[in-house]
TIRO-2110 file (N, C-alpha, C; in Angstrom, 1 decimal):
// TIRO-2110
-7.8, -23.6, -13.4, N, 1, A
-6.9, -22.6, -13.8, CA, 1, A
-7.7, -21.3, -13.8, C, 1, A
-7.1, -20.2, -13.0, N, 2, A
-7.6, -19.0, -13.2, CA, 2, A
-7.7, -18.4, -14.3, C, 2, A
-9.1, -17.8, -15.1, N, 3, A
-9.3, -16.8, -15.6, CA, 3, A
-8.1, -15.3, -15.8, C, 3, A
-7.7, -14.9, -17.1, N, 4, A
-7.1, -13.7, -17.5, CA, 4, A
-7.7, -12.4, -16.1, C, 4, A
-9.4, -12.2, -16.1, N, 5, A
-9.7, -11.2, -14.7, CA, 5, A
-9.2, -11.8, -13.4, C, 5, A
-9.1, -12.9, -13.3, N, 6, A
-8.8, -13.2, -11.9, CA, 6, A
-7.5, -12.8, -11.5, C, 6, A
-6.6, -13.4, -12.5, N, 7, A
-5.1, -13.2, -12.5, CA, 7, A
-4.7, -11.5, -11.9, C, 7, A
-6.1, -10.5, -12.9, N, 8, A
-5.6, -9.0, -12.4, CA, 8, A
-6.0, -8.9, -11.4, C, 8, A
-6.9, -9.2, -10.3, N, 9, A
-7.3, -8.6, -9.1, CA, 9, A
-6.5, -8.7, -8.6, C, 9, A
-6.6, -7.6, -7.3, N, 10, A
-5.3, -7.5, -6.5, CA, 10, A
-6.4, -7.5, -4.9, C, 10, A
-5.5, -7.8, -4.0, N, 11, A
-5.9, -8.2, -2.7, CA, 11, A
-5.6, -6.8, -1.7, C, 11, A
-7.1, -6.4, -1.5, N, 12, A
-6.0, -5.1, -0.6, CA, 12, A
-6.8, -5.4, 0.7, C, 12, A
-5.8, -5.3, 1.7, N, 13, A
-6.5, -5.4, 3.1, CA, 13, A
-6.2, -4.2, 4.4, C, 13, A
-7.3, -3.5, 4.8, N, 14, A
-7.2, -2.5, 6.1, CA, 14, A
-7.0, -3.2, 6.8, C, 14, A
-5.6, -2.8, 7.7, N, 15, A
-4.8, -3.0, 9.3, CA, 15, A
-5.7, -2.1, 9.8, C, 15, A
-6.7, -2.3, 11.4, N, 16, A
-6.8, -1.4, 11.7, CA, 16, A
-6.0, -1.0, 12.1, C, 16, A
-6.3, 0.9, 12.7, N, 17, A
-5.1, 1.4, 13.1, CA, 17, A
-3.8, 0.9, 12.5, C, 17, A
-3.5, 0.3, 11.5, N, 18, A
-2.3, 0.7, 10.6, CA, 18, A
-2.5, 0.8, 9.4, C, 18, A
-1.7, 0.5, 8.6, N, 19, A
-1.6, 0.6, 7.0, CA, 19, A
-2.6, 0.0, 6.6, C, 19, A
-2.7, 0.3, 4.8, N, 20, A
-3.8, -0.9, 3.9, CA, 20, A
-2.6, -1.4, 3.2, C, 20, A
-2.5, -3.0, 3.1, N, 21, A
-1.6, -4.1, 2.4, CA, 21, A
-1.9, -4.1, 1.3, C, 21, A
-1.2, -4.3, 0.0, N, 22, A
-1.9, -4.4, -1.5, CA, 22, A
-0.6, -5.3, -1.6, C, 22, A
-1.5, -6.2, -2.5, N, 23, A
-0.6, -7.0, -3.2, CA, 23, A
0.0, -6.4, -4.1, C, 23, A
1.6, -6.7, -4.2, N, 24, A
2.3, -5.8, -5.2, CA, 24, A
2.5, -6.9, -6.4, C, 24, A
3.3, -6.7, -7.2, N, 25, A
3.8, -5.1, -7.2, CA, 25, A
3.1, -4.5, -8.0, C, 25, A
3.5, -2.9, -7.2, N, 26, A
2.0, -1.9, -7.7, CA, 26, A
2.8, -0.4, -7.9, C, 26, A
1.8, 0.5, -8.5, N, 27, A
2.6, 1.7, -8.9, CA, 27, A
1.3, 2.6, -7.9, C, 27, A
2.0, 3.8, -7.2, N, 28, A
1.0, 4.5, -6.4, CA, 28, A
1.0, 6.3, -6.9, C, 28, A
-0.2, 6.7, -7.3, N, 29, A
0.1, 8.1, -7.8, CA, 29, A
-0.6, 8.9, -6.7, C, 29, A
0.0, 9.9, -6.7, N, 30, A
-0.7, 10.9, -5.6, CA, 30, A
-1.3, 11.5, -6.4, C, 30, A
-1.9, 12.5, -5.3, N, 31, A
-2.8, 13.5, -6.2, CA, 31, A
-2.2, 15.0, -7.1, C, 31, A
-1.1, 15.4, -6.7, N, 32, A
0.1, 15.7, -7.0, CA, 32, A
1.3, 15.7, -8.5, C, 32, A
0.5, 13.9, -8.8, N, 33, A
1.6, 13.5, -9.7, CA, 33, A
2.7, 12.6, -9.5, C, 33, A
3.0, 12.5, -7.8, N, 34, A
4.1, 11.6, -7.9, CA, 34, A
3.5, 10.6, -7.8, C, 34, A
4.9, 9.5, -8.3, N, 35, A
4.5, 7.6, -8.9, CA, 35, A
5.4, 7.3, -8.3, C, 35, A
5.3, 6.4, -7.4, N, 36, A
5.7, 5.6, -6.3, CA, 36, A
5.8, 4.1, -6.2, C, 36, A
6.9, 3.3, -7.4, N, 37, A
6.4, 1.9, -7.5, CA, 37, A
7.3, 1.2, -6.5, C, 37, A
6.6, 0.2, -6.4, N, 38, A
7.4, -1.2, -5.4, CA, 38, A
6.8, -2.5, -6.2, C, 38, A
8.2, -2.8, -6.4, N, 39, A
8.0, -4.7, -6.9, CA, 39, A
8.0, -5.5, -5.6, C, 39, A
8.0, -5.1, -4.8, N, 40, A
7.8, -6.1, -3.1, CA, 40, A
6.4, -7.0, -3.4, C, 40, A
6.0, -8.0, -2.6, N, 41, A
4.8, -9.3, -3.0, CA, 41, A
3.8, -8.7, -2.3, C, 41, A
4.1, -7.8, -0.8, N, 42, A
2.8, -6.8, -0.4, CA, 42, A
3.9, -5.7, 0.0, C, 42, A
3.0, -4.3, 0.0, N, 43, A
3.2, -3.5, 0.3, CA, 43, A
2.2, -2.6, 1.3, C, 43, A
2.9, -1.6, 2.0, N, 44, A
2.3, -1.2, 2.8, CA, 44, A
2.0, 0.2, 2.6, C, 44, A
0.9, 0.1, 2.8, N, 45, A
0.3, 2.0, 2.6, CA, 45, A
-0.2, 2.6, 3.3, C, 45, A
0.4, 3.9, 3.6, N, 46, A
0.4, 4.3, 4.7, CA, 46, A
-1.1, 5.3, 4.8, C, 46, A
-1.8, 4.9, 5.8, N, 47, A
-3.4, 5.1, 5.9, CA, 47, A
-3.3, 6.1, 6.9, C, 47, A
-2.1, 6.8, 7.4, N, 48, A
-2.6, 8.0, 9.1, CA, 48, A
-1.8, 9.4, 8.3, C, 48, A
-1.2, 9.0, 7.0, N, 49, A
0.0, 9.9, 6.7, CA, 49, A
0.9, 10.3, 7.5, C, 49, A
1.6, 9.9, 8.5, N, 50, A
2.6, 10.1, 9.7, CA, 50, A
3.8, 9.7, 9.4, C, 50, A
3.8, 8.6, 8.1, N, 51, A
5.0, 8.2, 7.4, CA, 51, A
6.3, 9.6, 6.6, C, 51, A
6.9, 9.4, 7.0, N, 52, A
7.9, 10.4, 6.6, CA, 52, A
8.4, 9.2, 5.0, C, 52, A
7.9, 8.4, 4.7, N, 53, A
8.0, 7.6, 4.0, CA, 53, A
6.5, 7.6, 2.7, C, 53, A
6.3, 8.5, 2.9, N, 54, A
4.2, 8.8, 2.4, CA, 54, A
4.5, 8.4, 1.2, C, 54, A
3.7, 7.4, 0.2, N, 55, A
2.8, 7.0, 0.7, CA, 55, A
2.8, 5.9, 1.6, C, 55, A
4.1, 5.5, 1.3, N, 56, A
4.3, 4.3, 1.7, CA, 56, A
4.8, 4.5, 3.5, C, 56, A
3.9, 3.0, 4.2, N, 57, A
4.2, 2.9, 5.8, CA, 57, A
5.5, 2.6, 6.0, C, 57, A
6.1, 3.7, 6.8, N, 58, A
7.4, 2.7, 7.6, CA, 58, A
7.1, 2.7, 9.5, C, 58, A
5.7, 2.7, 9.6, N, 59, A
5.2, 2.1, 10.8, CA, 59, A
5.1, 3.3, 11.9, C, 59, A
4.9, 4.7, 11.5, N, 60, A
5.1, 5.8, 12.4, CA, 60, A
3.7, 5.5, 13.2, C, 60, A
2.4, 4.9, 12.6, N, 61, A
1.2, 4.9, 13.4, CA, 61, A
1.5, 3.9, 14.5, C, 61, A
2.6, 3.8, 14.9, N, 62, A
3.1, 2.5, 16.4, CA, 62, A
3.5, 3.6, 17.1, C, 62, A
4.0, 4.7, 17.1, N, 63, A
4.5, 5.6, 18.2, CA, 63, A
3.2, 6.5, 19.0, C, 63, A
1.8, 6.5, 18.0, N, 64, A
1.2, 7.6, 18.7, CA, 64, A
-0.1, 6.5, 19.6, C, 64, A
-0.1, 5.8, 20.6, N, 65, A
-0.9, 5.0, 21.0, CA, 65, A
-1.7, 5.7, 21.7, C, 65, A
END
C-alpha cells in the first residue's frame, strides 16, 4: 500500500517538441495570477506558448514543423 507522500506525487512528463503531461487533476497559476484548473486524469501544458489555449496545449506546436 502506498504511503500518504507517495499518493501526492504527481507524474509530469516532457513531449519533445510538444507539451509537458501532468497528472491531473491540477490547478495552474500564471505569473499574472490567473488559475487554470482541469479535473482531466492528464493534462496538457503547453511548453511553445502558441496555444491560443495558454496555458493549456490544444496542439498549435503541430502546425510549425
Amino acid at each position: 500500500m502506498p504511503t500518504p507522500r507517495e499518493q501526492d506525487v504527481r507524474v509530469v512528463t516532457v513531449v519533445p517538441g510538444g507539451p509537458v503531461l501532468v497528472e491531473g487533476p491540477v490547478e495552474l497559476r500564471s505569473d499574472d495570477g490567473t488559475v487554470v484548473r482541469s479535473d482531466r486524469f492528464v493534462v496538457a501544458v503547453c511548453a511553445c506558448r502558441r496555444s491560443k489555449r495558454y496555458p493549456l496545449c490544444d496542439t498549435s506546436h503541430r502546425k510549425r514543423r
